[in-house]
C-alpha positions as a printed NumPy array, in Angstrom:
array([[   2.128, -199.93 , -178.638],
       [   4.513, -201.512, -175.731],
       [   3.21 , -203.195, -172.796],
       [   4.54 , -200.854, -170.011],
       [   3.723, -204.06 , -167.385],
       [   5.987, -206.078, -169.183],
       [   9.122, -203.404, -168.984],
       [   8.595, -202.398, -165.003],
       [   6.218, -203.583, -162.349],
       [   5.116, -200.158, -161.917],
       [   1.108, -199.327, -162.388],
       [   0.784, -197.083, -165.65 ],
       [  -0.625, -194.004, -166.175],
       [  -3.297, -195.151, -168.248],
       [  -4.32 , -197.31 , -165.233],
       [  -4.343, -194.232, -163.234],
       [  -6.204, -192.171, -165.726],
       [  -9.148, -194.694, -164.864],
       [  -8.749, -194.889, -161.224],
       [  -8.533, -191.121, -161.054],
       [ -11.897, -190.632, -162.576],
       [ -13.574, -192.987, -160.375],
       [ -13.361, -191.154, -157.253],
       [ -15.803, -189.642, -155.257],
       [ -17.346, -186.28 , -156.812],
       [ -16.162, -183.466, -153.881],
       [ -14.522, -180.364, -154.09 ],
       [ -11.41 , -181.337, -153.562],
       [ -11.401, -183.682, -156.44 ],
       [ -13.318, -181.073, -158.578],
       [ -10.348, -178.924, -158.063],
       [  -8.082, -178.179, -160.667],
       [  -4.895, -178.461, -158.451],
       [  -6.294, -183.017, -158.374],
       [  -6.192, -182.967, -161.787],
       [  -2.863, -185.427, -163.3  ],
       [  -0.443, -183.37 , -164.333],
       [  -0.827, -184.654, -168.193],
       [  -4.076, -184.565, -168.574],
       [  -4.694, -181.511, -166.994],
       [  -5.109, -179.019, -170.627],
       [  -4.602, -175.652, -168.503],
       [  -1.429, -177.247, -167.182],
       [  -0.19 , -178.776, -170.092],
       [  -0.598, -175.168, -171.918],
       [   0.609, -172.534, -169.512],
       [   3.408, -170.722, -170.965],
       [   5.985, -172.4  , -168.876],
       [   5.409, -175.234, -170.277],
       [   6.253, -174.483, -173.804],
       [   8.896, -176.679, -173.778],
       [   7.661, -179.717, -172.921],
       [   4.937, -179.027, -175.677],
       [   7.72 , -178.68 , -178.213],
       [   9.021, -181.788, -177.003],
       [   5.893, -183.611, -177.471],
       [   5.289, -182.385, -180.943],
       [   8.854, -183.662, -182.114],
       [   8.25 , -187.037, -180.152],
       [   4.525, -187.795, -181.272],
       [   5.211, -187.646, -185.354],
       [   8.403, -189.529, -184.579],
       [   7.543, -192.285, -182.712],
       [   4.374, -192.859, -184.839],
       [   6.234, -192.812, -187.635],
       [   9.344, -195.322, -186.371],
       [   6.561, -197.55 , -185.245],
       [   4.535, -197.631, -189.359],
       [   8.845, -198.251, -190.274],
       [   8.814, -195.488, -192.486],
       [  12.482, -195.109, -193.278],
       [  12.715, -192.475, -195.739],
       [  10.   , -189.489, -197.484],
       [   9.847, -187.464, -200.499],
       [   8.323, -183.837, -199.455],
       [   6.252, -181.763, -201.704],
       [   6.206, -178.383, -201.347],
       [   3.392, -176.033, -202.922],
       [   0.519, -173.725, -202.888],
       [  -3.014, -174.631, -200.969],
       [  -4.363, -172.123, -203.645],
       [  -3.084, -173.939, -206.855],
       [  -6.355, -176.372, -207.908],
       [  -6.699, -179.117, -209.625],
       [  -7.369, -178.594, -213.444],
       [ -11.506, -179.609, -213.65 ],
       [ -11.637, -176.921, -211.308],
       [  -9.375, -174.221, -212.413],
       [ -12.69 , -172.323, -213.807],
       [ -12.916, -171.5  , -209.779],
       [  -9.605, -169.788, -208.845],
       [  -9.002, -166.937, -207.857],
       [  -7.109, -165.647, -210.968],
       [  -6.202, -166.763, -214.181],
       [  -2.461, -167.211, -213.195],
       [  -3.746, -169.499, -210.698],
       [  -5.929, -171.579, -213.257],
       [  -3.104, -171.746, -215.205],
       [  -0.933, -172.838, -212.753],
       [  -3.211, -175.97 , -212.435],
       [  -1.042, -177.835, -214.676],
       [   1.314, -178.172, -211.729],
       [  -1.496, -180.03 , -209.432],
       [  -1.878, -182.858, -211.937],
       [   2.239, -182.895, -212.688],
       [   2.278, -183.375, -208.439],
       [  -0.221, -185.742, -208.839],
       [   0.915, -188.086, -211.593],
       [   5.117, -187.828, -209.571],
       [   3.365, -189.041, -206.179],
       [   1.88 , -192.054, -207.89 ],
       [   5.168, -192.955, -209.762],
       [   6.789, -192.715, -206.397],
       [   4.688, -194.502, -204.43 ],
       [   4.315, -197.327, -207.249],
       [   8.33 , -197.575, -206.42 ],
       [   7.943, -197.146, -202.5  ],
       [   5.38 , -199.976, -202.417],
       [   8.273, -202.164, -203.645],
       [  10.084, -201.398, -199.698],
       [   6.506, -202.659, -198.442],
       [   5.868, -198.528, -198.294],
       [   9.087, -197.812, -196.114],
       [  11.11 , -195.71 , -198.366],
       [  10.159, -193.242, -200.644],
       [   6.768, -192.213, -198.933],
       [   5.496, -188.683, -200.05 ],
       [   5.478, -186.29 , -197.239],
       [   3.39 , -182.998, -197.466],
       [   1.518, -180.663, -195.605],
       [  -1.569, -182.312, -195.906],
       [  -3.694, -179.572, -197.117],
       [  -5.318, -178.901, -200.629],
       [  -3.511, -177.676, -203.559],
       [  -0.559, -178.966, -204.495],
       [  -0.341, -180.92 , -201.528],
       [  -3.611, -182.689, -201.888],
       [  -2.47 , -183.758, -205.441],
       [   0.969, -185.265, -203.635],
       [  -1.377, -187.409, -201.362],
       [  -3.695, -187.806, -203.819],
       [  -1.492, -189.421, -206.328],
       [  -0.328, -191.676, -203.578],
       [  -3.393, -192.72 , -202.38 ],
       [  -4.386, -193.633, -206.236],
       [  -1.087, -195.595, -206.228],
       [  -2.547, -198.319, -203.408],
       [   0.294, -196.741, -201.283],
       [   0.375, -194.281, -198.055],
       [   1.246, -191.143, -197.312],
       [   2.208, -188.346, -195.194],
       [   0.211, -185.17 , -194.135],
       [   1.771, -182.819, -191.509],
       [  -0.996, -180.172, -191.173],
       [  -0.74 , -177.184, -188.51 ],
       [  -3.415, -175.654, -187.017],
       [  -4.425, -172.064, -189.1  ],
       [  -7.332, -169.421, -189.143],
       [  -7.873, -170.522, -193.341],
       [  -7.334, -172.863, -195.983],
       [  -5.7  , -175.672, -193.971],
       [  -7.447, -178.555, -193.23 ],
       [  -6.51 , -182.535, -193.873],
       [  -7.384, -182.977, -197.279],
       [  -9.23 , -186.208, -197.479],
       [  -6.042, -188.321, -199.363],
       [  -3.519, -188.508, -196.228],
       [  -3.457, -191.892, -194.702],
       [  -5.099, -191.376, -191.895],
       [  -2.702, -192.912, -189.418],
       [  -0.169, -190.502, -191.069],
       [  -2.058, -187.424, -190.644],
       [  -0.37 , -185.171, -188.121],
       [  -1.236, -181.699, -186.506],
       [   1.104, -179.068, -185.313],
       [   1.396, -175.869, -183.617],
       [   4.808, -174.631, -184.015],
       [   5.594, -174.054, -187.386],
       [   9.31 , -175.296, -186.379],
       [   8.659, -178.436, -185.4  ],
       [   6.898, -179.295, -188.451],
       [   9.828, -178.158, -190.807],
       [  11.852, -180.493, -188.603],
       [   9.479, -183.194, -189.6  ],
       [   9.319, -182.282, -193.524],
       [  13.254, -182.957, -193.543],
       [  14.271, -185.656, -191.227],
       [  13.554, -188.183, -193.548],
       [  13.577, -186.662, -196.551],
       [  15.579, -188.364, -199.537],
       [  14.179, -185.746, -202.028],
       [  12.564, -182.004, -201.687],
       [  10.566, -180.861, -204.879],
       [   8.843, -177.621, -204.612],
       [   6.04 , -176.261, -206.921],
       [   4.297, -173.063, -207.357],
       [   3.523, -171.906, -204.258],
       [   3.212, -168.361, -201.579],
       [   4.838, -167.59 , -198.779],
       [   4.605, -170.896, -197.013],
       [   6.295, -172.627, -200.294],
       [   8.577, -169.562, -200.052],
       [   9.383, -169.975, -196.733],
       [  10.157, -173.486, -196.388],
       [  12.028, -173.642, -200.078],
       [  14.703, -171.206, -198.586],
       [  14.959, -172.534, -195.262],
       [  15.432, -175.908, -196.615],
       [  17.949, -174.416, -199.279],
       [  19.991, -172.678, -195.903],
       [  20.078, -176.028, -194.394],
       [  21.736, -177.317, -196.962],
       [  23.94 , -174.541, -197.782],
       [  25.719, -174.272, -194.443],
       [  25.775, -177.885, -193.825],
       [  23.62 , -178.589, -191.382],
       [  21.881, -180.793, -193.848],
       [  23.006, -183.264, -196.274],
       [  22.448, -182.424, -199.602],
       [  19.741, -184.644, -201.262],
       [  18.119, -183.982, -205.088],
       [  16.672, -180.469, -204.767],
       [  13.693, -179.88 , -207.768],
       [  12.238, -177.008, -208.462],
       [   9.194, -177.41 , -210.547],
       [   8.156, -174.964, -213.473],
       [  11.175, -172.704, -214.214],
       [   9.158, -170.497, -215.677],
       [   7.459, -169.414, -212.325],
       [  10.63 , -169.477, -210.568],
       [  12.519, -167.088, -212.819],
       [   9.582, -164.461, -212.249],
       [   9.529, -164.594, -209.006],
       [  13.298, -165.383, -207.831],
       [  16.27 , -163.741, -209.486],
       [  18.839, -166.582, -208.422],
       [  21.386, -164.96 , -210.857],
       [  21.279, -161.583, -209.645],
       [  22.139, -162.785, -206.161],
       [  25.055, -164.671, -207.25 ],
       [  26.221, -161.773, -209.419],
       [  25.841, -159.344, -206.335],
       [  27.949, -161.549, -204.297],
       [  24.879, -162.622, -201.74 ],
       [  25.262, -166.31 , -202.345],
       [  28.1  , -168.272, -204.293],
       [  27.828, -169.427, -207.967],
       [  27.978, -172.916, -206.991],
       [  24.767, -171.799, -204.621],
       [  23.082, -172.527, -207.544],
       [  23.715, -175.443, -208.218],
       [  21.835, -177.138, -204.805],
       [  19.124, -177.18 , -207.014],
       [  17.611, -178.318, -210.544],
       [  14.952, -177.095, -212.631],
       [  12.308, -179.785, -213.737],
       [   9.513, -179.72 , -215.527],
       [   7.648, -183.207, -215.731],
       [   7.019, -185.866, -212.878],
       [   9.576, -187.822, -215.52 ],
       [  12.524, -185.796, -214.871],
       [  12.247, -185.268, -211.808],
       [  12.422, -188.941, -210.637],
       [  15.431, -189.025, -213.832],
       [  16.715, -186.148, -211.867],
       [  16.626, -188.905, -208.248],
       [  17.9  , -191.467, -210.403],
       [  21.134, -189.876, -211.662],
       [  21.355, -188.49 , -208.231],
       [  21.6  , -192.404, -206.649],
       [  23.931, -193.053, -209.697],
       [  26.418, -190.083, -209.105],
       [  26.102, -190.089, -205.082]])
């Protein structure tokens, strides 16, 4: 944290923040029209000032973030609903217990990653996900088993996501816009690898796949985990055949299947690139 003193001779608002609840109970300081400006919550959410909220959500993650010196992330993507394998008797369907194989494949990559990012004194490499259970609990779970930190970037929802207890705390961010998060998934990253997931896995696999298609993001290793699930549920072929995407479309991505080929898969990547 700077020293504002230091950088102008200016009082700062903190300063003010304690002088400004130090005055005199009446009813003109009682009145909401006294209150600061920023720390006034029916201010600060009217709808006119949407975007200086959006502005604040990009700047808090970021500065926090430039300040721990974290450099570059690997995200995991994947389903809340896919749990861990000694408690697959629980879930909701059998697909879904079977699909636990996934948490402890997401587990066992995040440690091997993090073993490597603790060699950059945890400042490259750091596993990013949306901090909520499933496969994203395994991500920051492995990484947390691994002595190292990581990243959640939770948003506010009616069910199923909450911090899950593995994010390093000083890491653990909450959002309300949904775009402002995916901004924060990809800035850094130097890998994506998705696993079985819903809609949200859905949603952010193909919007980080558009990115990259039209450019307006590098192209960095792209995993998929579990072909099997993604061949069910995505017909990549049939949209190159029908003309909707390009052949070479599909090759933004590989298929892997272990935590071991995926970080082969990074590997040749930093060889070829």
């Amino acid at each position: 944290m700077t020293d504002d003193s230091r950088s102008h001779p200016f009082r700062d608002s903190v300063q003010d923040i304690e002088a400004a609840a130090g005055v005199p109970d009446t009813p003109q300081t009682r009145a909401p029209a006294y209150r600061l400006a920023f720390t006034d919550p029916d201010f600060m959410t009217r709808e006119e000032l949407r975007p200086v909220r959006l502005q604040l959500e990009l700047l808090k993650p970021q500065i926090v973030m430039d300040e721990r010196g974290i450099q570059s992330t690997i995200v995991l993507f994947g389903g809340a609903r896919i749990p861990a394998p000694d408690r697959a008797e629980t879930a909701r369907t059998p697909a879904l217990a079977e699909l636990s194989s996934y948490y402890e494949e997401a587990r066992r990559f995040a440690r091997l990653m993090t073993e490597r990012s603790m060699t950059s004194y945890g400042r490259e490499n750091v596993i990013a996900t949306g901090g909520g259970p499933g496969v994203m609990e395994a991500g920051n779970r492995g990484a947390h088993e691994a002595g190292g930190q990581s990243i959640g970037l939770n948003i506010v929802l009616p069910h199923e996501q909450a911090p899950n207890e593995f994010v390093t705390p000083d890491l653990c961010f909450n959002f309300h816009y949904f775009a402002i998060r995916k901004m924060h998934f990809l800035m850094r990253a130097k890998a994506v690898c998705v696993f079985p997931g819903g809609f949200g896995t859905l949603d952010e696999m193909f919007e980080s796949l558009t990115l990259i298609q039209t450019g307006r993001m590098k192209r960095v290793p792209f995993l998929l985990f579990g072909r099997p699930f993604w061949d069910k549920v995505v017909n990549w072929q049939a949209l190159a055949e029908a003309g909707t995407i390009s052949p070479e479309d599909l090759d933004l991505f590989r298929y892997v299947e272990t935590a071991e080929e995926a970080i082969a898969e990074i590997d040749n990547w930093k060889s070829d690139c």
